[in-house]
C-alpha positions as CSV (number, residue, x, y, z in Angstrom):
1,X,176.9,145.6,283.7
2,X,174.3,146.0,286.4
3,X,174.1,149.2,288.6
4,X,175.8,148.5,292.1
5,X,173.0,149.5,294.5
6,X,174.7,151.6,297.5
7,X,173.2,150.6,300.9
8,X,174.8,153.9,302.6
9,X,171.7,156.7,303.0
10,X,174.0,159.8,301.6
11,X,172.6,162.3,298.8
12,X,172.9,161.3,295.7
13,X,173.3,157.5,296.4
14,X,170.9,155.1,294.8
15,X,168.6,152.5,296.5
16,X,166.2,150.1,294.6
17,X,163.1,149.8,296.9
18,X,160.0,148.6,297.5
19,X,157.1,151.3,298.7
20,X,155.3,150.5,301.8
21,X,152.7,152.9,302.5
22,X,151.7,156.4,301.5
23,X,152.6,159.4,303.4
24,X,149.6,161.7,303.7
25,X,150.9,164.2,301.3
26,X,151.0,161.4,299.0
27,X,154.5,160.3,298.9
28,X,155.4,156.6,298.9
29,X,157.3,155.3,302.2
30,X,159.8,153.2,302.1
31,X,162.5,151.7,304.9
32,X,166.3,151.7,304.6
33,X,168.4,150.7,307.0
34,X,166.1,151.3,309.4
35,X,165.4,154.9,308.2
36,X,162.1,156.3,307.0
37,X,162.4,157.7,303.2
38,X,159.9,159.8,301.6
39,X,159.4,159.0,297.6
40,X,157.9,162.0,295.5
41,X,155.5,160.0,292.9
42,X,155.9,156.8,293.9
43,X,153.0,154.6,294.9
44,X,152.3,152.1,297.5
45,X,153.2,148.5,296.6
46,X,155.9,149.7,293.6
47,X,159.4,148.5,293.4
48,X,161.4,151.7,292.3
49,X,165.5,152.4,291.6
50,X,165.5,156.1,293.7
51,X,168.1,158.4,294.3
52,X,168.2,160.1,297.6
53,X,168.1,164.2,297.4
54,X,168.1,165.0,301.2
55,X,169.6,163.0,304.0
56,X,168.1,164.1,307.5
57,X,168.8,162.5,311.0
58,X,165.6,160.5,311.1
59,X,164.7,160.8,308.0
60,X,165.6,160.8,303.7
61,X,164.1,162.3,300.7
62,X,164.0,160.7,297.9
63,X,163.4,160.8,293.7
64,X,162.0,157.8,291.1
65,X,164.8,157.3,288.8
66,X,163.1,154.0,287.3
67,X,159.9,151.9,287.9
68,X,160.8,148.6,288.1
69,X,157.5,147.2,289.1
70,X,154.6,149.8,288.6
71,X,151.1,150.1,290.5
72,X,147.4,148.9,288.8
73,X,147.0,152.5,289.6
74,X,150.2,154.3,288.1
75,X,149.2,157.0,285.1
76,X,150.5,159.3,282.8
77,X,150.1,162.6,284.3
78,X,148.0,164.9,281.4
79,X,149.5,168.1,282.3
80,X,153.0,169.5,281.4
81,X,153.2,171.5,284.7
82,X,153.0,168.4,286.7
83,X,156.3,167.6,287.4
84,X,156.7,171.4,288.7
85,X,153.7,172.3,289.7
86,X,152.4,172.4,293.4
87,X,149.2,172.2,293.0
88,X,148.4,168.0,291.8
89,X,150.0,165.8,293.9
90,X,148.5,162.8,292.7
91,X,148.1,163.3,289.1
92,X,150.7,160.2,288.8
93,X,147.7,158.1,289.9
94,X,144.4,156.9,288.1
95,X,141.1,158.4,290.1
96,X,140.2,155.2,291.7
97,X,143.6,154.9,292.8
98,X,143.6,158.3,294.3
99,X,139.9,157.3,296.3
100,X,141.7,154.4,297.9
101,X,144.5,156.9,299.2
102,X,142.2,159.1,301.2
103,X,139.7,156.5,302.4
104,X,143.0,155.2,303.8
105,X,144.3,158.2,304.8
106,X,141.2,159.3,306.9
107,X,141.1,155.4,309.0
108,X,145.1,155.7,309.0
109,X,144.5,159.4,311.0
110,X,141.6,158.2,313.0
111,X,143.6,155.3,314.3
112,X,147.1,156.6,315.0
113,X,146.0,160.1,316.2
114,X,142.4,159.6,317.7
115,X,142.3,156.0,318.3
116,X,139.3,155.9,317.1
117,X,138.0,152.6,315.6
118,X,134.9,153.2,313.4
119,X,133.1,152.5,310.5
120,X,134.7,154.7,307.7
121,X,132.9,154.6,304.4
122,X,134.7,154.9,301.1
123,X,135.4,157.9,299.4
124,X,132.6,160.1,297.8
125,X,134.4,160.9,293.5
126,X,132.8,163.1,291.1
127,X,132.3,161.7,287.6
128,X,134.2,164.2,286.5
129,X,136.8,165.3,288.9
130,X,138.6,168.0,286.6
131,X,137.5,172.0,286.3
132,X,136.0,172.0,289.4
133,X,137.6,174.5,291.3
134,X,135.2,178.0,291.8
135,X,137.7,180.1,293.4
136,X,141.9,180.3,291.9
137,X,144.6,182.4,294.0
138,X,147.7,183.1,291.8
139,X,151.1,184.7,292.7
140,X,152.5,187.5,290.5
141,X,156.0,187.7,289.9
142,X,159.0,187.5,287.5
143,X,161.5,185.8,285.9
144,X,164.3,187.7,284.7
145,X,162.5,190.6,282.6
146,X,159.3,188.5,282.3
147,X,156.0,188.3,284.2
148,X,154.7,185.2,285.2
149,X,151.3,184.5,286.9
150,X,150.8,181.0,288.0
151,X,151.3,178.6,290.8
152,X,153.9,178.1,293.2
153,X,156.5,175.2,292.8
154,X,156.0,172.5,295.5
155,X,157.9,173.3,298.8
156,X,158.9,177.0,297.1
157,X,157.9,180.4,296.1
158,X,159.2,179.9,292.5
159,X,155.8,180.6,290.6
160,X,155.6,178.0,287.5
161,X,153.3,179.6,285.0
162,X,150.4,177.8,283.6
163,X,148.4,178.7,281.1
164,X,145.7,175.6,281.2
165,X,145.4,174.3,284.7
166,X,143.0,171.3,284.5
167,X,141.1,172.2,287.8
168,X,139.8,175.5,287.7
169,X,137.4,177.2,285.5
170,X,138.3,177.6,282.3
171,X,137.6,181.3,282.0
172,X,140.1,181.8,284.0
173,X,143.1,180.9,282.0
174,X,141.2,184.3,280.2
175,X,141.3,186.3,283.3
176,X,145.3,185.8,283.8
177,X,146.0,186.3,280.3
178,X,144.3,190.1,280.2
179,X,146.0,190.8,283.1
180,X,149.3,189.8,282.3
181,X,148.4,191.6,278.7
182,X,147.7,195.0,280.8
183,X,151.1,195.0,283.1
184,X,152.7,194.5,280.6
185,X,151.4,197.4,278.1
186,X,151.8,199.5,280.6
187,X,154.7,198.2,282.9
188,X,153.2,197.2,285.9
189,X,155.3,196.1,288.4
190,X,155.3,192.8,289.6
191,X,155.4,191.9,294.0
192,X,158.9,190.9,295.1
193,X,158.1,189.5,298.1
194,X,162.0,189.4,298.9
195,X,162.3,192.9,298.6
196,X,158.5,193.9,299.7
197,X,158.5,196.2,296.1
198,X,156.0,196.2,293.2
199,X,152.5,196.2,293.0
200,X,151.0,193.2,291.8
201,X,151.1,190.5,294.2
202,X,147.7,187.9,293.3
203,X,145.2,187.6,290.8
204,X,142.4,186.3,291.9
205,X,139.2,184.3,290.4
206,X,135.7,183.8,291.7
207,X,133.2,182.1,289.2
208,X,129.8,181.5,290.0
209,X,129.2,177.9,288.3
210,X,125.2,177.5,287.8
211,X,125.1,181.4,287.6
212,X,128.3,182.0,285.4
213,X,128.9,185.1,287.2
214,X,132.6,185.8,287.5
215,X,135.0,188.1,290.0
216,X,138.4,189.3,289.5
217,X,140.7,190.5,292.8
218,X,143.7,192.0,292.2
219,X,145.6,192.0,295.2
220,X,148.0,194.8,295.3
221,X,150.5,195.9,297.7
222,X,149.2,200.1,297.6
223,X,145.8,201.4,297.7
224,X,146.0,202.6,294.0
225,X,146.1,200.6,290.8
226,X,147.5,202.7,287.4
227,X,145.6,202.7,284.5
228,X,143.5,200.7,286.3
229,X,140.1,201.7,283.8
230,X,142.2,200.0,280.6
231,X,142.7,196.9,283.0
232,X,138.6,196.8,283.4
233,X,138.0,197.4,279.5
234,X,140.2,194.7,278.8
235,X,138.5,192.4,281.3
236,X,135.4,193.2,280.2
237,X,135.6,193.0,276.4
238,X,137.5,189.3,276.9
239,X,135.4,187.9,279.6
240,X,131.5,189.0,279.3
241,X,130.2,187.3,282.4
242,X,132.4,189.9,284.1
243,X,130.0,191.3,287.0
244,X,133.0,192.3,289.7
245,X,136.6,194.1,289.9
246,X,138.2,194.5,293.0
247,X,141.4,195.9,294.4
248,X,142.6,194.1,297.7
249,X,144.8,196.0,299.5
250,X,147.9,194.2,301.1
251,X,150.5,196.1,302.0
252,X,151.9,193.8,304.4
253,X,155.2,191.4,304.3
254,X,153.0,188.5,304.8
255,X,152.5,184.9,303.1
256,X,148.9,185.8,303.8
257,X,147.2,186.2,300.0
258,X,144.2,188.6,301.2
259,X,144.8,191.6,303.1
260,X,141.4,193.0,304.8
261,X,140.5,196.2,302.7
262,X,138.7,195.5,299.2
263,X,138.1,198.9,297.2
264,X,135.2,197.5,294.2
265,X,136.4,199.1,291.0
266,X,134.2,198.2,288.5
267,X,130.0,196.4,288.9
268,X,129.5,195.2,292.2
269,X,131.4,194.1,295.4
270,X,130.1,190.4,294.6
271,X,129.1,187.5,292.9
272,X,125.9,185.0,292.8
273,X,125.8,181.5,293.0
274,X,123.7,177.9,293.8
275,X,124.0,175.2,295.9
276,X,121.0,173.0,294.9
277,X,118.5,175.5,295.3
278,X,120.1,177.9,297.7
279,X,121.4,181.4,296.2
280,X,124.3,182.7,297.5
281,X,126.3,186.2,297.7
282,X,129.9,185.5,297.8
283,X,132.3,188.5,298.4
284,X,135.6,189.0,298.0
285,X,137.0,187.9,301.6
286,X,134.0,185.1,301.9
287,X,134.6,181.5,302.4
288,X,132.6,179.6,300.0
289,X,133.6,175.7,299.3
290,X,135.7,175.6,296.2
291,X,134.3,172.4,294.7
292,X,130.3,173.4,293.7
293,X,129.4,169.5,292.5
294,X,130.7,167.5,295.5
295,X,129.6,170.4,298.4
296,X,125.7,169.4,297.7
297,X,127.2,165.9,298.3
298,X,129.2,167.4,301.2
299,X,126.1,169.2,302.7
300,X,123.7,166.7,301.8
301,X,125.5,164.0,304.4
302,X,125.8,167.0,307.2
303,X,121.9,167.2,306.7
304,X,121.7,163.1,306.7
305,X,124.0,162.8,309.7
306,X,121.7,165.5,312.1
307,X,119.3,163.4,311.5
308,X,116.9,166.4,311.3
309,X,112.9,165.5,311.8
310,X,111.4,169.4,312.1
311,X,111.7,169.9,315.6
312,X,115.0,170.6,316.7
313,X,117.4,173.5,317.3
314,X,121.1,173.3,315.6
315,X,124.0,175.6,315.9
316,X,126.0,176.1,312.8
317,X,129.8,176.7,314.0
318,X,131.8,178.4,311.5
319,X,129.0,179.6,309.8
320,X,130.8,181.4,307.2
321,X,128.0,182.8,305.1
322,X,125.5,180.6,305.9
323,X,126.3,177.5,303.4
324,X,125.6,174.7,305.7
325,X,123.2,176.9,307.7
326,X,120.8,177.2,305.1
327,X,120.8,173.8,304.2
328,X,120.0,173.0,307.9
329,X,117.3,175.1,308.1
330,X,114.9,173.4,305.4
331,X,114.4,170.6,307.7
332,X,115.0,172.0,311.4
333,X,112.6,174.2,313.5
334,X,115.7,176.8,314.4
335,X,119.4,177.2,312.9
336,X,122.0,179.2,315.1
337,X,125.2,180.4,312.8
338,X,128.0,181.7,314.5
339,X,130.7,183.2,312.9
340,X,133.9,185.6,313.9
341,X,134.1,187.4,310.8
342,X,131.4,190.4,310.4
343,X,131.8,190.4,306.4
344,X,130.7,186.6,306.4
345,X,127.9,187.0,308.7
346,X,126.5,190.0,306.5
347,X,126.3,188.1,303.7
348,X,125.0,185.0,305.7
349,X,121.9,187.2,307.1
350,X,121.2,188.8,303.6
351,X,121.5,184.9,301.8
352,X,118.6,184.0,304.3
353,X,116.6,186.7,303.2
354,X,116.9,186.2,299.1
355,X,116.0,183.1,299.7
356,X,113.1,183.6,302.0
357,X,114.3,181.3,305.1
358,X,113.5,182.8,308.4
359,X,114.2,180.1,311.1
360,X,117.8,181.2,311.1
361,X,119.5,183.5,313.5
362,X,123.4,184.5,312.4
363,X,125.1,185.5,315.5
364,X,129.2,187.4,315.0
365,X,131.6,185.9,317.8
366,X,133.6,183.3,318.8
367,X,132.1,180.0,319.6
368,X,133.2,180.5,323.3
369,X,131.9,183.7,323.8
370,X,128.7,182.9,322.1
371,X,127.5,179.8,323.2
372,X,127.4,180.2,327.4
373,X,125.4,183.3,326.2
374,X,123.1,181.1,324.0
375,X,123.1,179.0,327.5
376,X,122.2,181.7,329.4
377,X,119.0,182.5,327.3
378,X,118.1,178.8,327.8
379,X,118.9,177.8,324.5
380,X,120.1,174.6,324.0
381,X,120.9,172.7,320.9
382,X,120.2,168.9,320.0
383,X,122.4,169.0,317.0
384,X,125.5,171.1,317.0
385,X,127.0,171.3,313.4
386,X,130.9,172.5,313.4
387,X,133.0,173.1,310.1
388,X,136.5,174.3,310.9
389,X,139.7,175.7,309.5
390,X,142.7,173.4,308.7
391,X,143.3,173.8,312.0
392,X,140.4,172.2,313.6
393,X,138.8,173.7,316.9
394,X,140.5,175.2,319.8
395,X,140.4,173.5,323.1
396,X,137.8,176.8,324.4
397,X,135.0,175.8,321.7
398,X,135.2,171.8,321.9
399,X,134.6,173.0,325.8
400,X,131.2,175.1,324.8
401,X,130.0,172.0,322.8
402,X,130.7,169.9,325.3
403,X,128.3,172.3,327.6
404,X,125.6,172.7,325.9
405,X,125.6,168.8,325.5
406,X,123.7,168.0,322.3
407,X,122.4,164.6,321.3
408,X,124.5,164.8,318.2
409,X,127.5,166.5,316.2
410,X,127.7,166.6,313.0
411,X,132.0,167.3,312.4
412,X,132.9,168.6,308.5
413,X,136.8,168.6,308.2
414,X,139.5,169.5,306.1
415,X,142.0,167.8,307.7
416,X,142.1,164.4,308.8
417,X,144.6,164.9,311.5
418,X,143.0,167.6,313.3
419,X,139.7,166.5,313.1
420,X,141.1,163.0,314.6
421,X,142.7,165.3,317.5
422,X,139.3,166.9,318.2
423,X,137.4,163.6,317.6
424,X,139.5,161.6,320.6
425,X,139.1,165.1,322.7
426,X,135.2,164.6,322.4
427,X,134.9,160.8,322.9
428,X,137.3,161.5,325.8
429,X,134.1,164.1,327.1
430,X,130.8,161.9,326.4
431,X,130.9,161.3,322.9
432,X,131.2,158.5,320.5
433,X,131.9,158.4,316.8
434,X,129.5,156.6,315.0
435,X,130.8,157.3,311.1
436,X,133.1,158.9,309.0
437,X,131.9,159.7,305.5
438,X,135.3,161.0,303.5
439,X,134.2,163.5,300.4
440,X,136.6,163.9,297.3
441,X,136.4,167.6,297.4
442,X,140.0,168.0,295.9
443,X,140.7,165.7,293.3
444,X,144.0,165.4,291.6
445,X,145.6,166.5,294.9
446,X,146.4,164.8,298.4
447,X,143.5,166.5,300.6
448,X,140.3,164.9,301.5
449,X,136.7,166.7,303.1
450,X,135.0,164.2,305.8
451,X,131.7,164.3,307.5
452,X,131.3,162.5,310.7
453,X,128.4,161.9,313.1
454,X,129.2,161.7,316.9
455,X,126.4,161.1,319.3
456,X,126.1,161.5,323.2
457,X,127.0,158.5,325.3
458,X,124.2,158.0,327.8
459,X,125.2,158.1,331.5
């Protein structure tokens, strides 16, 4: 007897459908009744019997119950955690199938948010898009009388442990294991983020990838960690590239992972690593691009796009610790790196000086504090390159750019929608956006890295 399909949107009905687009999270989209639904692993252009697990007013959730018509690009997903885990979103989908997505999703973003119609190229892949990740923040917890240390279940703060995760390093899987070892021979008390109680609240993992180097953080909610020289032995018998321990104090009831004190417990306060031929010190609270194959791909374009010839002056916005900055320098006459946070711009001025570049000049401050002094000293840039948070740039530093009108900006983004927002405020101010190379910084999951160039419209 066939299954009657119920045309009424409630929870727990079931719809046959067809999916029409992809969400940028990677859900497939689908229309019923007029409604928008969203469809956890489903891909675009699948017909697929779903049962609906959350009825809003304008919108629905739903679930695959059977493929009835599968993509070119459908796979089986190769890790057991997938269906729980939070961290792959698209692990349903073969890699090329996954490059398409974001391509799409970055001219999708540009269009409907910017209104920006340019040439967008197609995605940048690795060859080998799995155990790329250089940096791994786990949540602490437990379940029932048992600690787990993993990742948190999509949408919650249930932590799913996983002992293999096919993205990051696999040393790691090491460093979690002689941790969770330690609490539990000497009855460490997990973080309860419900209750603010406990002590362990994230491990986490820096590895230097050409240098092998490797740091643990233990972020803790008290400034002391117990038997805290047996956690270091064990850490350093199991994982001999150990060159850094580090207790990062967060003692606040916060969804923020790193609080702003580190206390080094054991070698030094840091890590080495490459980027081509640039050496880097990464510390505990720097930014440093999680993905070491694809960022020389990443930084390599930024360098392309500012169209660099010897002679001209760049600002580096959101210079972190001086990734991009360095890079610039090689092939312009001055770099400018500005940057709010002091820790970053120490170890930006001390990676200039290891590796013997002396046209840069790392400046601490916001962009709009900085810059109309940089004005006032009749400096003025031809290339302004600006990397961002998620959350792209506030209105005040777009202004400064604007100011100091450069013949080009290079943009590096995160996140197609706000860099779409900031790309329509600029062509709104003089500019126009010429390309949009999307990088594959994050495979297996639903986030995408772009560079774009935008030159000055002549008046």
């Amino acid at each position: 007897m066939a299954r009657k399909i119920n045309t009424e949107l409630k929870t727990g009905s079931i719809h046959e459908v067809i999916i029409e687009k992809m969400a940028h999270e990677g859900q497939g989209i689908s229309k019923i009744s007029g409604k928008t639904v969203f469809v956890e692993n489903a891909i675009i252009g699948e017909k697929c019997l779903i049962e609906i697990v959350k009825s809003k007013k304008d919108y629905a959730i739903g679930k695959v119950k059977k493929i009835i018509e599968s993509s070119p690009y459908r796979t089986n997903p190769i890790c057991d955690s997938a269906s729980q885990c939070g961290g792959c979103s698209l692990l349903h989908m073969s890699y090329e199938g996954q490059l398409m997505f974001k391509t799409e999703k970055v001219k999708d973003s540009l269009k409907r948010i910017g209104h920006i119609d340019t040439l967008v190229y197609d995605t940048l892949g690795m060859e080998r898009p799995w155990h790329y990740r250089n940096k791994t923040q786990h949540p602490v917890g437990m379940h029932g009388n048992y600690i787990v240390i993993g990742f948190y279940e999509k949408g919650t703060h249930n932590i799913v442990e996983t002992k293999d995760c096919l993205l990051q390093h696999p040393i790691v899987n090491e460093v979690l294991s002689t941790v969770k070892t330690w609490m539990v021979q000497y009855d460490i008390p997990a973080y309860d983020e419900t209750a603010h109680r406990g002590l362990v609240r994230h491990v986490v993992t820096r590895v230097g990838y050409r240098t092998g180097e490797v740091m643990v953080i233990v972020v803790a909610n008290g400034r002391e960690l117990p038997f805290a020289s047996s956690l270091i032995d064990k850490l350093a018998n199991n994982i001999p590239p150990l060159k850094s321990v580090v207790l990062n104090v967060n003692t606040k009831k916060t969804n923020v992972i790193l609080g702003s004190e580190n206390i080094p417990l054991y070698g030094r306060p840091y890590i080495y690593d490459y980027i081509g031929d640039i050496k880097y010190r990464i510390s505990p609270l720097s930014f440093f691009q999680i993905n070491p194959v694809q960022v020389k791909v990443l930084y390599n374009k930024a360098v392309e796009y500012a169209q660099l010839t010897g002679s001209e002056t760049v600002i580096d916005l959101y210079c972190g610790i001086g990734t991009i900055t360095l890079f610039l320098a090689k092939k312009a006459k001055k770099v400018y790196g500005i940057e709010v946070v002091p820790e970053a711009i120490s170890d930006a001025i001390y990676n200039a000086e290891i590796n013997g570049i002396d046209n840069v000049e790392f400046i601490q401050g916001t962009a709009e504090t900085i810059m109309p002094e940089m004005a006032a000293r009749e400096i003025r840039p031809d290339v302004i390159v600006v990397d961002p948070p998620r959350r792209g740039c506030d209105q005040k530093t777009l202004d400064a750019m604007v100011k100091t009108s450069p013949e080009r900006i290079v943009y590096v983004s995160c996140n197609p929608a706000t860099l779409a927002r900031d790309l329509r405020y600029l062509e709104d101010r003089g500019y126009k956006t010429e390309k949009v190379q999307p990088v594959d910084m994050f495979p297996q999951s639903h986030h995408v890295e772009c560079v774009v160039l935008m030159s000055r419209v002549e008046k």
